[in-house]
Structure formats: structure tokens, C-alpha cells
C-alpha positions as CSV (number, residue, x, y, z in Angstrom):
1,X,-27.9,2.8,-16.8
2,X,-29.5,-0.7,-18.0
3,X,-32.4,1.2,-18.1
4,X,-31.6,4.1,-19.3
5,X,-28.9,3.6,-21.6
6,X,-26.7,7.0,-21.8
7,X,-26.6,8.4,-25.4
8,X,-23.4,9.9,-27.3
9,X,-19.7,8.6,-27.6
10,X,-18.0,10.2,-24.1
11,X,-18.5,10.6,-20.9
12,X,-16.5,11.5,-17.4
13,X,-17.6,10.4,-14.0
14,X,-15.7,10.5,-10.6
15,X,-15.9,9.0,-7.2
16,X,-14.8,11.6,-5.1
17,X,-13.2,11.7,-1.9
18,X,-14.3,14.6,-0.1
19,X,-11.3,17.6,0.6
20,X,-13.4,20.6,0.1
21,X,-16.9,20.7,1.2
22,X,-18.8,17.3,2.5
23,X,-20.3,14.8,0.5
24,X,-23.5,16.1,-0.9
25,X,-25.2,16.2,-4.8
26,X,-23.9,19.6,-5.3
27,X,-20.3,18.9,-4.4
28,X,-20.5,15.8,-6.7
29,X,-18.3,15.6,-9.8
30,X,-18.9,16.5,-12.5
31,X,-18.5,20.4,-12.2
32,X,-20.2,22.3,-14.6
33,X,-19.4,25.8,-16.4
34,X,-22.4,27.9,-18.4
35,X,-23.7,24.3,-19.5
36,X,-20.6,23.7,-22.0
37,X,-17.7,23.0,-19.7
38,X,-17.8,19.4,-17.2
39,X,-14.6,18.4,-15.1
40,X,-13.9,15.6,-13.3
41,X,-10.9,16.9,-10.8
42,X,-8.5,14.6,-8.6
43,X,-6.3,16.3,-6.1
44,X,-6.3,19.4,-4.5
45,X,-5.7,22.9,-5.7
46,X,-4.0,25.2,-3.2
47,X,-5.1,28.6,-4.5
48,X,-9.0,28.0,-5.1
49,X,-9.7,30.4,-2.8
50,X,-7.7,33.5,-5.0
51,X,-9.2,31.8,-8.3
52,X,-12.4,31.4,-6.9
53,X,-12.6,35.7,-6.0
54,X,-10.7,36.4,-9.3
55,X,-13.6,34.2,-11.3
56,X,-16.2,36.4,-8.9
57,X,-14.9,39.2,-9.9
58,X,-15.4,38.4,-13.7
59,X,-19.0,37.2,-12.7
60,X,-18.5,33.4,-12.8
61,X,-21.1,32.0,-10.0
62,X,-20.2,29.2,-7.7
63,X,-22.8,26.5,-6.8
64,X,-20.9,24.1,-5.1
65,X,-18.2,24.1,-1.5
66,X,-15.3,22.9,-3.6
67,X,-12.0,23.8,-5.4
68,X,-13.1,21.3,-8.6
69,X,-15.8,24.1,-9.7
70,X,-13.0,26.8,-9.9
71,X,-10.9,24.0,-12.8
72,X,-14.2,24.0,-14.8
73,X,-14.9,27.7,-14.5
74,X,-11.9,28.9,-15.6
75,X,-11.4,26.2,-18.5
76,X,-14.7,28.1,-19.7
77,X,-13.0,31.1,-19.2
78,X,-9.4,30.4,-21.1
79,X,-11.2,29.0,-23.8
80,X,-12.3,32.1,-24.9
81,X,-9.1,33.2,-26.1
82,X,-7.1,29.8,-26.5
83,X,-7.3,27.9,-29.7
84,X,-8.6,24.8,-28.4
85,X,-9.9,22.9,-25.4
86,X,-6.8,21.7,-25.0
87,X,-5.5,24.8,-24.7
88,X,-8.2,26.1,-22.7
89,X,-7.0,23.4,-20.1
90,X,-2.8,23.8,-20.0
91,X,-3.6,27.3,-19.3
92,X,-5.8,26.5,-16.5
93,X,-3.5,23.9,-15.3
94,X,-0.5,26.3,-15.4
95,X,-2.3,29.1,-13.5
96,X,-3.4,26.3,-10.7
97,X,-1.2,25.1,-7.6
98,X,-1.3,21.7,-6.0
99,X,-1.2,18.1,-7.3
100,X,-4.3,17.3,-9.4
101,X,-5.5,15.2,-12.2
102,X,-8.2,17.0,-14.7
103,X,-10.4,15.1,-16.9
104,X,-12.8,17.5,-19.2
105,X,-15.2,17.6,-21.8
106,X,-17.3,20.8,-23.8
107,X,-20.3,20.8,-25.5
108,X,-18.5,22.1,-28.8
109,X,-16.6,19.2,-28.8
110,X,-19.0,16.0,-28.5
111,X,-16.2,13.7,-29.3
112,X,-13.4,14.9,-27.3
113,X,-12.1,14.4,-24.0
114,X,-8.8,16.4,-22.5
115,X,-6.7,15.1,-19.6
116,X,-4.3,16.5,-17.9
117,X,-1.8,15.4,-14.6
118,X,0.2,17.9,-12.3
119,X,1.3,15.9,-9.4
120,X,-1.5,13.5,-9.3
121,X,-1.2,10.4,-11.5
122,X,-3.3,9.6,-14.4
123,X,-3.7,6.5,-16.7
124,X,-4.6,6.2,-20.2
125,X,-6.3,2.7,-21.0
126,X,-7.1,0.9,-24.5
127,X,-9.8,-1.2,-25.1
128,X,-11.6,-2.7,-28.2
129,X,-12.7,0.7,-30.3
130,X,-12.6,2.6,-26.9
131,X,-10.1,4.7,-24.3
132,X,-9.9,5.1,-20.9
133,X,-8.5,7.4,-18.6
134,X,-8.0,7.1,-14.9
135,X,-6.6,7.9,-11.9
136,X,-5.6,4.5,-11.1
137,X,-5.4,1.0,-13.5
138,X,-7.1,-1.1,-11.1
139,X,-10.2,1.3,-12.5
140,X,-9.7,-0.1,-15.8
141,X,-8.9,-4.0,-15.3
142,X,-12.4,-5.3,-16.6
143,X,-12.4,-2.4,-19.2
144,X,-8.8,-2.0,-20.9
145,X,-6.0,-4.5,-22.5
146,X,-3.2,-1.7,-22.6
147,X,-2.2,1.0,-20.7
148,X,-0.2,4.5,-21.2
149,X,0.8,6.4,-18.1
150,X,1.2,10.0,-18.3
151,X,4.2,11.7,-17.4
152,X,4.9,14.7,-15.1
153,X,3.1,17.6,-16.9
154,X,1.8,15.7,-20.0
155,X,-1.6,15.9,-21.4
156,X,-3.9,13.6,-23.3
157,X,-6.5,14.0,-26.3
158,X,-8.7,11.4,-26.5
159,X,-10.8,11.0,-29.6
160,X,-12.7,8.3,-31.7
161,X,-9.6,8.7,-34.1
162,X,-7.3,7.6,-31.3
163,X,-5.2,9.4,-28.4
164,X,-2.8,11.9,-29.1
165,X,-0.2,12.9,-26.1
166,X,1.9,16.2,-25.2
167,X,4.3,17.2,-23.0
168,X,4.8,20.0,-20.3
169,X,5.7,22.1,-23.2
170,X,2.7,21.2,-25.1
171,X,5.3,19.1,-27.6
172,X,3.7,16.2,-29.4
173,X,4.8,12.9,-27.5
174,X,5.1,9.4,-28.0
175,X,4.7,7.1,-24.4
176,X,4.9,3.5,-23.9
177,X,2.0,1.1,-24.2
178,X,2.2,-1.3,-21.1
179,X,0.0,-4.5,-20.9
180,X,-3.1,-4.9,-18.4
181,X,-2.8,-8.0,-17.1
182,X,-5.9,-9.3,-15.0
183,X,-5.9,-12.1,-13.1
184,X,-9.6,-13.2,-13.0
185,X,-9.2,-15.1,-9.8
186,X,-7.2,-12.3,-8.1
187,X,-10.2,-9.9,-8.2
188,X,-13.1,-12.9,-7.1
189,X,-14.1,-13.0,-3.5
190,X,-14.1,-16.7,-4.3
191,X,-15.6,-18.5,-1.4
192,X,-14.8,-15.9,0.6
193,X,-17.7,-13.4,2.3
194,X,-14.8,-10.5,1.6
195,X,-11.8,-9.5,-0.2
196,X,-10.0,-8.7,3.1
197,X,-10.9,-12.8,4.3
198,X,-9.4,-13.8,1.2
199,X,-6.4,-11.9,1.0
200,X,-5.4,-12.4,5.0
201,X,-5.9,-16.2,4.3
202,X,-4.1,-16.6,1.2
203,X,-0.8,-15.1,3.1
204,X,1.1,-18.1,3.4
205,X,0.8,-18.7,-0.2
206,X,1.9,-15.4,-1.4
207,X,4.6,-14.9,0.8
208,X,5.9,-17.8,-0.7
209,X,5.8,-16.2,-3.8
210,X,7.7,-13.1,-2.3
211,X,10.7,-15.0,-1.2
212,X,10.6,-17.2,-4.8
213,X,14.1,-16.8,-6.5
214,X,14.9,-14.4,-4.3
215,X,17.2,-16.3,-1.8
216,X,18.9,-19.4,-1.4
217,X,20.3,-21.3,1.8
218,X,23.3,-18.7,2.4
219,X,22.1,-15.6,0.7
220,X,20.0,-13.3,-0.2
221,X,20.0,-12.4,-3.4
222,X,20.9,-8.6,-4.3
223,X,19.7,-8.6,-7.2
224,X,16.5,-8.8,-6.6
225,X,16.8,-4.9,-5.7
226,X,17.3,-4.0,-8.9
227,X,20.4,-4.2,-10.9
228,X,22.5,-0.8,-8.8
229,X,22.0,-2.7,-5.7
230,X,24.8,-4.4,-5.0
231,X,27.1,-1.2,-5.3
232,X,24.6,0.6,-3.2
233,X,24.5,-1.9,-0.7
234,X,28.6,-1.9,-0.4
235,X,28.2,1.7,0.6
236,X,24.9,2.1,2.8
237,X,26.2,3.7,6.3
238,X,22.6,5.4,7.0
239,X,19.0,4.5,6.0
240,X,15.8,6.8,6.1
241,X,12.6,4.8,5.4
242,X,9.3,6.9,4.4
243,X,6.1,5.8,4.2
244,X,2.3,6.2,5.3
245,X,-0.3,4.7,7.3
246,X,-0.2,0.6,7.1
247,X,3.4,1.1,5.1
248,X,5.0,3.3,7.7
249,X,4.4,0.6,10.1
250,X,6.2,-1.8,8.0
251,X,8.8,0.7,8.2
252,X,9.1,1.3,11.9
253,X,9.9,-2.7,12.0
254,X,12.5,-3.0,10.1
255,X,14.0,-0.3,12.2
256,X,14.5,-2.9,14.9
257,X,16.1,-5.4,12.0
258,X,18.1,-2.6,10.0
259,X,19.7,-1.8,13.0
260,X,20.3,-4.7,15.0
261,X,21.1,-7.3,11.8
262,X,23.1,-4.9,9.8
263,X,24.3,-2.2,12.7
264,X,23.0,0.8,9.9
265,X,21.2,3.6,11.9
266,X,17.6,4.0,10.8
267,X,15.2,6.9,11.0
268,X,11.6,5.9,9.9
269,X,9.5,9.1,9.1
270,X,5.7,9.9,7.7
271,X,6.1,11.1,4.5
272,X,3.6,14.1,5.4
273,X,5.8,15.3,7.7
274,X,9.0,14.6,5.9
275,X,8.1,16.3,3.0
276,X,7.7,19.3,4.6
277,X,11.0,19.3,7.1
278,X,14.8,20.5,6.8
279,X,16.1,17.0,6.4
280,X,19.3,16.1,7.5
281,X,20.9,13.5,5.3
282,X,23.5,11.8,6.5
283,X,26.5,10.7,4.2
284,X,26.0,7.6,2.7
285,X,22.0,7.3,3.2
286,X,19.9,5.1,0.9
287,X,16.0,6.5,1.0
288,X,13.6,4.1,1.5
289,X,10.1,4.6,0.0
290,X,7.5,1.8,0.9
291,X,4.0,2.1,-0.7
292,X,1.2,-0.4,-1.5
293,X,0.4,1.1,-4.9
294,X,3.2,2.9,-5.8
295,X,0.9,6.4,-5.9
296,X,0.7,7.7,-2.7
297,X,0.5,11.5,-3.0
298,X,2.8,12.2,0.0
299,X,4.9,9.0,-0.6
300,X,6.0,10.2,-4.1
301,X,6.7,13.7,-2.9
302,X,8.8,12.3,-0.3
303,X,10.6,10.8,-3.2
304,X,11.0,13.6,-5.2
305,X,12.5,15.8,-2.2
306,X,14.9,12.6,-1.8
307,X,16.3,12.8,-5.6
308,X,16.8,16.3,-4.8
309,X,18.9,15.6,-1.3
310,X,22.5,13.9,-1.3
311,X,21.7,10.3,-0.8
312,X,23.4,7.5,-2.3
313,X,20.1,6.3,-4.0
314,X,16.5,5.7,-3.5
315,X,15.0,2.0,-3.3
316,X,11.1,1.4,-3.8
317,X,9.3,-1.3,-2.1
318,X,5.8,-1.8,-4.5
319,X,3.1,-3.5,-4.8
320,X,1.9,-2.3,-8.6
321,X,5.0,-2.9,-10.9
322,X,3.8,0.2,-13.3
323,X,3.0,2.7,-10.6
324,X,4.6,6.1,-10.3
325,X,7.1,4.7,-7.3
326,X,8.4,1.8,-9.3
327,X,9.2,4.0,-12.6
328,X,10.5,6.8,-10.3
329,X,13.1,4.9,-7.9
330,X,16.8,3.7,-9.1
331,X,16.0,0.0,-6.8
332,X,12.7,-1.5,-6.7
333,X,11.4,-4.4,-4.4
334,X,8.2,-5.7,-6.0
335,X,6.4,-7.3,-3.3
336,X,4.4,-9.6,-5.2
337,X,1.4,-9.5,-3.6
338,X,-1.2,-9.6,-6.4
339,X,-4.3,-7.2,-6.5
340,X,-5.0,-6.4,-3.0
341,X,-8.7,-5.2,-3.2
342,X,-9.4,-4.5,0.5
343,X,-9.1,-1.2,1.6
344,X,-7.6,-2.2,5.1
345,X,-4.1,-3.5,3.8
346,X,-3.3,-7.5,4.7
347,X,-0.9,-8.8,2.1
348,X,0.5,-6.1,1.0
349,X,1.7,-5.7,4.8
350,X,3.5,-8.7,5.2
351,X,4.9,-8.4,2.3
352,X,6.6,-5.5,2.8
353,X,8.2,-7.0,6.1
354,X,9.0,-10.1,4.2
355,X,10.8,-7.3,2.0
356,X,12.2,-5.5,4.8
357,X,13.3,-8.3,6.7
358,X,15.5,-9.5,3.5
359,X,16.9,-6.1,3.1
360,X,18.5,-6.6,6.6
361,X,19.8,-10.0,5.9
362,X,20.9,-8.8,2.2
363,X,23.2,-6.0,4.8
364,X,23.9,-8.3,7.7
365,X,27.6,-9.2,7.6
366,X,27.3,-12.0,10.3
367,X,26.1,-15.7,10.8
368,X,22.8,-14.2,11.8
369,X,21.5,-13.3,7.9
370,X,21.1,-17.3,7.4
371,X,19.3,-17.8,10.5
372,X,16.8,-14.8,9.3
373,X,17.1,-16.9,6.0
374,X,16.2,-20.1,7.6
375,X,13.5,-18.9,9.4
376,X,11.4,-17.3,6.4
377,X,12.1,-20.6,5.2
378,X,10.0,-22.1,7.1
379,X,7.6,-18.6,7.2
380,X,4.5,-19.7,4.9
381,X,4.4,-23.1,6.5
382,X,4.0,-21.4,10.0
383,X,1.0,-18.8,8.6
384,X,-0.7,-21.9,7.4
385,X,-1.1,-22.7,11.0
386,X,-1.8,-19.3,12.5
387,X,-4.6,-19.0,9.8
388,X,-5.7,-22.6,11.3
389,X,-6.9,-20.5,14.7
390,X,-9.2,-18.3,12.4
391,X,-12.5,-19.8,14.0
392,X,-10.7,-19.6,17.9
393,X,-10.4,-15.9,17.0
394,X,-14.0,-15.7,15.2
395,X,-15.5,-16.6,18.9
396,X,-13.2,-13.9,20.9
397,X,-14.5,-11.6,18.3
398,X,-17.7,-11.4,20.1
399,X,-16.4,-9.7,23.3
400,X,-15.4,-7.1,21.2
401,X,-18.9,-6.1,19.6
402,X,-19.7,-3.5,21.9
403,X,-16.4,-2.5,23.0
404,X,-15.7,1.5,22.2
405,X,-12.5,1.6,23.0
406,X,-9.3,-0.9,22.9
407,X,-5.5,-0.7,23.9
408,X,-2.7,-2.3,22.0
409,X,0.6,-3.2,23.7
410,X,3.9,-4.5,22.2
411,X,8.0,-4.4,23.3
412,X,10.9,-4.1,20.7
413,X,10.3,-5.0,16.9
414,X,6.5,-5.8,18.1
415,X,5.1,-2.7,19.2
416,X,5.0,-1.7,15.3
417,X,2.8,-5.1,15.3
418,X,0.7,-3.7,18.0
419,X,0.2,-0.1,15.9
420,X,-0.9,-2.7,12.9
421,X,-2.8,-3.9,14.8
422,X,-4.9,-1.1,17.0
423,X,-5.1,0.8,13.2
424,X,-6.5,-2.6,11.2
425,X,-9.3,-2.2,14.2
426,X,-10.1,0.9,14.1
427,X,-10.2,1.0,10.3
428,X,-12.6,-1.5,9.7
429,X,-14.7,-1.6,12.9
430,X,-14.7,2.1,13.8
431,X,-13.4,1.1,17.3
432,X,-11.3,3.6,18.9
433,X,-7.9,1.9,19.2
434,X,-4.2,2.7,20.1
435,X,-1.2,1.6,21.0
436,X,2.1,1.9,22.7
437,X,5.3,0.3,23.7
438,X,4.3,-2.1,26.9
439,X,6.9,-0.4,29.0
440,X,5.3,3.6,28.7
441,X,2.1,1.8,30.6
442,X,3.2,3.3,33.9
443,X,3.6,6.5,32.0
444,X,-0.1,7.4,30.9
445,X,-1.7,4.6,29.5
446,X,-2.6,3.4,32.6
447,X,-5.1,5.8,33.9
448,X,-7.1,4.3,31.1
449,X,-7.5,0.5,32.5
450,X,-10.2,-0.9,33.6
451,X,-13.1,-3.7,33.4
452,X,-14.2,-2.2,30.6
453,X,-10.6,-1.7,28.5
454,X,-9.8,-4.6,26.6
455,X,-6.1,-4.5,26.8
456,X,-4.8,-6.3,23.6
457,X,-1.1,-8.0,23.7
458,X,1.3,-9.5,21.4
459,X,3.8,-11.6,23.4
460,X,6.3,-13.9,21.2
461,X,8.4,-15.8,23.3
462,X,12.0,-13.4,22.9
463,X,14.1,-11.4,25.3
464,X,11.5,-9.6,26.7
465,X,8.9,-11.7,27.4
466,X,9.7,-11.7,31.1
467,X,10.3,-7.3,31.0
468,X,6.3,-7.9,29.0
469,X,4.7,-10.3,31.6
470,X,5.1,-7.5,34.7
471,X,3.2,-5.0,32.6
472,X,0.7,-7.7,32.7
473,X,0.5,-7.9,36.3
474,X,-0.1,-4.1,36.6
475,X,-3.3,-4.6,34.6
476,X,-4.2,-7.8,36.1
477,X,-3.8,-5.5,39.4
478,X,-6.0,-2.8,38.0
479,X,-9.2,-5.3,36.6
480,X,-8.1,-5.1,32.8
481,X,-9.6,-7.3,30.3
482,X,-6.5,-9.1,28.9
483,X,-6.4,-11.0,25.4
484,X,-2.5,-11.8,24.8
485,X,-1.9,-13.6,21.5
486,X,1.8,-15.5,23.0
487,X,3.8,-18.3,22.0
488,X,1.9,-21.7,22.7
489,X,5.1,-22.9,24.3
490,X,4.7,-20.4,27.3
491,X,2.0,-20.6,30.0
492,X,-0.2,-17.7,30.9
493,X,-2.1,-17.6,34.2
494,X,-6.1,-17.4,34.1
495,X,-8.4,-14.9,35.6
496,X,-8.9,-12.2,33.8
497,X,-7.1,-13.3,30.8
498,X,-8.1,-14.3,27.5
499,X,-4.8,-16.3,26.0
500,X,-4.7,-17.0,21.9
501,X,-1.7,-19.5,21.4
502,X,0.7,-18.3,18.7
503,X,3.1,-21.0,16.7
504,X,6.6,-20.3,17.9
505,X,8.4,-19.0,15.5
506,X,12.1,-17.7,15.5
507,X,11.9,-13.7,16.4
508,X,13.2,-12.4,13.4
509,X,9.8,-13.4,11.4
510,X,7.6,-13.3,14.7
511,X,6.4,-9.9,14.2
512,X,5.3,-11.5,11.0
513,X,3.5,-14.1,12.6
514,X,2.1,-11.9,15.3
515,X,0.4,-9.3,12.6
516,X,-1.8,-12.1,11.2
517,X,-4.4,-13.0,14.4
518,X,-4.9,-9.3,15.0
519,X,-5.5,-8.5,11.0
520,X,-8.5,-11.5,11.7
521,X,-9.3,-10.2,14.8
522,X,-10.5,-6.7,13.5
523,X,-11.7,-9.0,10.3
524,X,-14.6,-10.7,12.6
525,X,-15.1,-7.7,15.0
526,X,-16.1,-6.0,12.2
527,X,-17.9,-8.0,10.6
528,X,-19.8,-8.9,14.0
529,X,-20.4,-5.3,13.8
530,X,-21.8,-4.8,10.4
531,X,-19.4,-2.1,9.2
532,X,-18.6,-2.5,5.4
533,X,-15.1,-4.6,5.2
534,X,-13.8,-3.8,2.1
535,X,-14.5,-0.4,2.1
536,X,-14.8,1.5,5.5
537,X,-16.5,4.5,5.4
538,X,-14.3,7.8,4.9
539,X,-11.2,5.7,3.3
540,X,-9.8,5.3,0.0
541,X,-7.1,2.2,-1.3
542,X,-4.9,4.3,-3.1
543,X,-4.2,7.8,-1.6
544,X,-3.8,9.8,-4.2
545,X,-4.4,13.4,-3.2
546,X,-2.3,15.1,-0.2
């Protein structure tokens, strides 16, 4: 473009994530209809295939393998008989199903661009003389000072006389203006080769920040939930936690602390599925929606099923205070991570334990919830020496580099950890990982040891540390190529064992700890292999189609 410098006032691009047809020039975005119609299309539309033979049938001609080129087609099409483009393009969005975000130009109107969100969020962003729009304002940090996000329905006219907005019903609307704030030093690698270094070694740091006015020496603060907590709380007798992918991990732990810290039965689902089950909802449930940027497609569905169901209330544990989740949920957690640039989530992970782990306390009615207190006390003192064993880790590293497969094994509130663990590997490093409880070895697993399995372990020093170190013996037994990260005040045998000593730390934040060496782990393995760190082929940071 330095080159070339594009010509004219507006312009629409997209980085597309393929859904419908593979990456390719022809699938790219912008879509094009008879030279006068372009559209930039997040989401998915569900009935391309019957608007794609009706448009056939009217003798529209598809180039391209995806359901974007049907949105630009039959803009073209409405715009016939509608007044304006913007017309042209609530038609076409009301004849559409699916969640999806439209962003479209025409030739007849050189200074126009029309947005449009069903289901898939969209942003609006000011600048100097200039507007934005995208699916996400992380897009427009370098770009915009103040942001509008669009509502359920709403559309947006963008002009060089301003932005004007409408509703579902195509009603003039006013939204709120929200400011951009960037943090220059948030969004610098720094010193750091990658984003993902960075962000697993500032940890201890921002974890501090999490727990910041948020507890004292006896309590935890309920108010940091948001101002209906503390009747909620009074009330809670069930919990269902939904989440995907890095976050549903961090729900499967607090399982383990829900129920054992505040005795409240706990089902952890994947939002994918849950949105799409009969859910039973017991009485007296809070709904649990954890999500790193607040606009996970399936996350927020989730939610809206959930506002729709008979719980008490719905509580939102966020990275991105404007996102969809936070605005959506009656109780917000904002995990104060900062920018988290990495595809592979690090912070934003511990975080939401952190989160989790103070929800349990906040519901404990025993002595216990000020030893959990306590302990994340002393929580970013303790990562500050785990990160200390980054360069004992960078050399184990290397007896990963042409491993192809890896096993992950953990017992009680750790196995989650182990999950973490085998997914942050196989995200970043395209190793084949995966994981399961230490005691189902016997039960399958086990056919796959041997010299050539390394067999990774997390082993804190708790009540089953003893149940853990048989399992051990039965891959010692078999010629398995042990590396067990364990508590440096417990002694593992040698032989065909690799042992990383841990800090001890009290078991209520150990699976804390423990979810730090195997986030650098996969960090150097990956690195050793020459994938792309930040951004692993095939994944997105913020999920935003179905």
C-alpha cells in the first residue's frame, strides 16, 4: 500500500477464518456482486445453500465455495426494489439465518459504508476525521479513540458526515460512545521474542493486580461480583459453569473448589454442546459464563439460552470490560488481565482460576475460605519463582522437538491442569497431545506407552500424591519417558525420569502453580520447532463465529 497508495474515501477488508470453502484467492473477502456490490461477511449463514439455488435460479453466478458470496449477491438483488443500500442490506439480513456481521459498500454510493450485526458482534470506532468498524476493538486500538458497539439487530451508516445508527426495526438510535483505551506497553513484545513469553512471564504481576481490592485477610469481597452478588450468593444451591476451549478448563477446576470449599454441586459444560441440549436447571442455580474476550460465539449463546431458563442469575468472568458477555450478564468478574495478544491463552487463564478460586472462598462457610485467602496471598510471590525455572524448562524442551505424540496425566483438581496443558502443546507446536485422569491409565491409555511416549505429569504434593506415584511405577514398568513437574520437597527416583521441581505451594492455588511450567513448556517446544507462537496456524483469538 506504501507503494501503491489506495485512492477514494472507503474501503472494507477481512481476514477470514475459513467455514465454507478453504483458503484460497477466490474465497477471499471481499465478495463481489455485477462489479457494484463488495461485502465483507463474519459468521456463518445456515441457509446459503437454499439462497445460493434461489439466486441460480434468478441467474446470479457463483465464483467462489462460500456462503459470503450469497450476502453480496442478494444485497445486489434487494437493492433493486429497496430505497437504499441500507435497505438493500436489512432485507438481506432478515431473509438470512445464522450469526453474522456484514460490512458492505456499492459503487453508487462512493462514500458510504453499511454495517449490520445478527448474532455476531460488531464495533464502530472513531478516529480523527475517520470511522471504523469491526468485529473486534483490539482491530481498532492503533486506529480509534472511541468506540460504539452495536446492539442485537442494529445497523450502522457510515459516511464522511458522520455515523448514523438504527435499530432491529430500522428506528433511528442513539448508542453510547465508550473510550479506547491503549496501553502502549501492553501491546509491545518488549524484550520479549513473543507476545505469549511476555504474557506467561508477566503472571505474577498481573495476578496481583487480579486479587487488588478484592480481598482482605478474612474475606473476600462480594462486591467485586457486581453489585446483585451478595443476594445471589445467599441463595446459590446449584452452579452450571459454561465455557470453551482454554476457559472451559478453568471451569472444570473450579469444579473441584465449588464443590469441595462451598459443598454447591457443579456441572461444567462446553457451551457448543449446551447450547444445543434440554437443560436441566436445578432450583437455585447461578450460570457461570467464563470467556477471554467476552465474544465467543457459542459462549454468548449459552448465555442467552441461560436468561431464558430459571436460574437465579448469570455471572460473567471477562477479560474485555466492553465485550458482549460483560454488557449481557447481571454479575461480572473482570479478570484484569490486560490485552492478551497471544493466540494460545496464558494470563487470561490464571486469571480466570484466580477468579474461580475466589468465588469458592466468597461461598465457603468454614475456616478453610481464609486459608484459600492466605494462600493467594502469597500466589504472585510463588509464580515469580516458578517463572525463575524458565531456562531449566528451555533445555527439556529439546527432547520434545521430534516428539509426535505426548500424554498428559493429572488426579483431582490437576487433571484440568493436565488438559491445559496437553491443549497449550498441541496448539502451538502441532504436537498431538492428550490427557487424562492418572487413575484411567490401566483403562486405555496404557496401550499407548512406550520409549517413545513422553508421559508428562503434574504432581503437587496433596492427598494423592502417593494414589499418583503407583501410576508412575506402571510406566516406569512399561519403558515410558517420564517428565513429572512435583513439589521440590518430595523425592523422585531416577531412571527413566525427567523431574522439574515445583515451589510448594498450599493445594488450593497449586493447580495454579502447576499450569505455568507446562504453558513454558509448549512455549520453547514450539519455538524449538519453528511453528509461529502467536498465531498457530488454523486458530483465531477471539472466536467469534459458531
Amino acid at each position: 500500500l506504501s507503494e501503491a497508495p489506495l485512492q477514494g474515501s472507503i474501503g472494507i477488508a477481512h481476514t477470514r477464518w475459513a467455514t465454507h470453502g478453504k483458503p484460497s484467492e477466490t474465497n477471499a473477502h471481499p465478495h463481489l456482486s455485477h462489479n457494484e456490490v463488495a461485502v465483507v461477511h463474519n459468521g456463518i449463514i445456515e441457509n446459503h445453500d437454499e439462497l445460493r439455488q434461489e439466486l441460480k435460479n434468478l441467474g446470479y453466478t457463483f465464483t467462489s465455495e462460500t456462503d459470503s458470496e450469497v450476502a453480496a449477491h442478494l444485497i445486489h438483488y434487494h437493492y433493486q426494489t429497496q430505497p437504499s443500500l441500507l435497505h438493500a442490506v436489512q432485507a438481506t439480513a432478515a431473509q438470512m439465518r445464522g450469526a453474522f456481521a456484514l460490512g458492505v459498500i456499492h459503487q453508487k454510493h462512493p462514500d458510504a459504508l453499511v454495517a449490520i450485526r445478527k448474532g455476531s458482534p460488531l464495533v464502530v470506532g472513531y478516529g480523527i476525521n475517520e470511522f471504523f468498524i469491526a468485529s473486534d476493538a483490539l482491530a481498532l486500538r492503533s486506529f480509534a479513540r472511541t468506540l460504539v458497539y452495536l446492539e442485537e439487530g442494529d445497523s450502522a451508516e457510515l459516511s464522511l458526515a458522520g455515523v448514523r445508527f438504527y435499530n432491529a426495526t430500522n428506528q433511528p438510535i442513539q448508542r453510547p460512545t465508550v473510550p479506547l483505551n491503549e496501553d502502549h506497553h501492553v501491546v509491545s513484545k518488549g524484550a520479549y521474542r513473543h507476545f505469549m513469553l511476555k504474557e506467561i512471564c508477566e503472571q505474577d504481576k498481573i495476578l496481583a493486580d487480579t486479587l487488588e481490592g478484592r480481598i482482605n485477610s478474612l474475606e473476600v469481597l462480594r462486591a467485586s461480583f457486581g453489585e446483585h452478588a451478595q443476594a445471589l450468593f445467599e441463595e446459590i444451591q446449584h452452579i452450571h459453569i459454561v465455557a470453551c476451549g482454554t476457559s472451559y478448563h478453568a471451569g472444570l477446576t473450579a469444579k473441584y473448589w465449588l464443590e469441595s470449599l462451598a459443598r454447591v454441586p457443579t456441572q461444567v459444560e462446553i457451551a457448543s454442546e449446551y447450547r444445543y441440549r434440554d437443560v436441566i436447571v436445578p432450583a437455585k442455580s447461578l450460570f457461570i459464563a467464563i470467556s477471554q474476550s467476552g465474544e465467543t460465539a457459542d459462549t454468548l449463546a449459552a448465555l442467552y439460552k441461560a436468561q431464558q431458563s430459571n436460574y437465579l442469575g448469570t455471572l460473567a468472568i471477562c477479560n474485555v470490560p466492553t465485550s458482549t458477555l460483560v454488557r449481557e450478564a447481571e454479575c461480572v468478574w473482570l479478570t484484569r488481565a490486560g490485552i492478551e495478544i497471544g493466540v494460545a491463552s496464558t494470563k487470561a487463564f490464571t486469571t480466570q482460576l484466580t477468579a474461580l478460586l475466589l468465588l469458592s472462598a466468597a461461598l465457603c462457610r468454614d475456616e478453610r475460605a481464609i486459608e484459600v485467602l492466605h494462600q493467594l496471598q502469597h500466589l504472585p510471590a510463588l509464580l515469580t519463582r516458578v517463572l525463575a525455572i524458565n531456562s531449566q524448562i528451555e533445555t527439556l524442551a529439546q527432547q520434545f522437538t521430534h516428539t509426535a505424540n505426548a500424554l498428559f496425566l493429572g488426579r483431582g483438581a490437576h487433571y484440568p491442569v493436565a488438559l491445559e496443558g496437553a491443549l497449550k502443546l498441541k496448539e502451538i507446536s502441532y504436537i498431538h497431545a492428550e490427557a487424562f485422569p492418572a487413575g484411567e491409565l490401566k483403562h486405555g491409555p496404557l496401550a499407548l506407552i512406550d520409549a517413545h511416549m513422553p508421559v508428562i505429569v503434574v504432581a503437587p504434593n496433596d492427598a494423592l500424591l502417593e494414589k499418583l506415584k503407583s501410576n508412575l511405577q506402571e510406566i516406569s514398568a512399561r519403558g515410558g519417558k517420564l517428565v513429572v513437574f512435583g513439589d521440590e520437597t518430595r523425592t523422585w527416583s531416577a531412571g527413566l525420569m525427567v523431574s522439574i521441581p515445583i515451589p510448594a505451594a498450599g493445594i488450593w492455588i497449586a493447580p495454579i502453580i502447576y499450569t505455568v511450567p507446562l504453558q513454558l513448556l509448549a512455549y520453547h517446544v514450539a519455538v524449538l520447532k519453528g511453528t509461529d507462537v502467536d498465531q498457530p496456524r488454523n486458530l483465531a483469538k477471539s472466536v467469534t463465529v459458531e
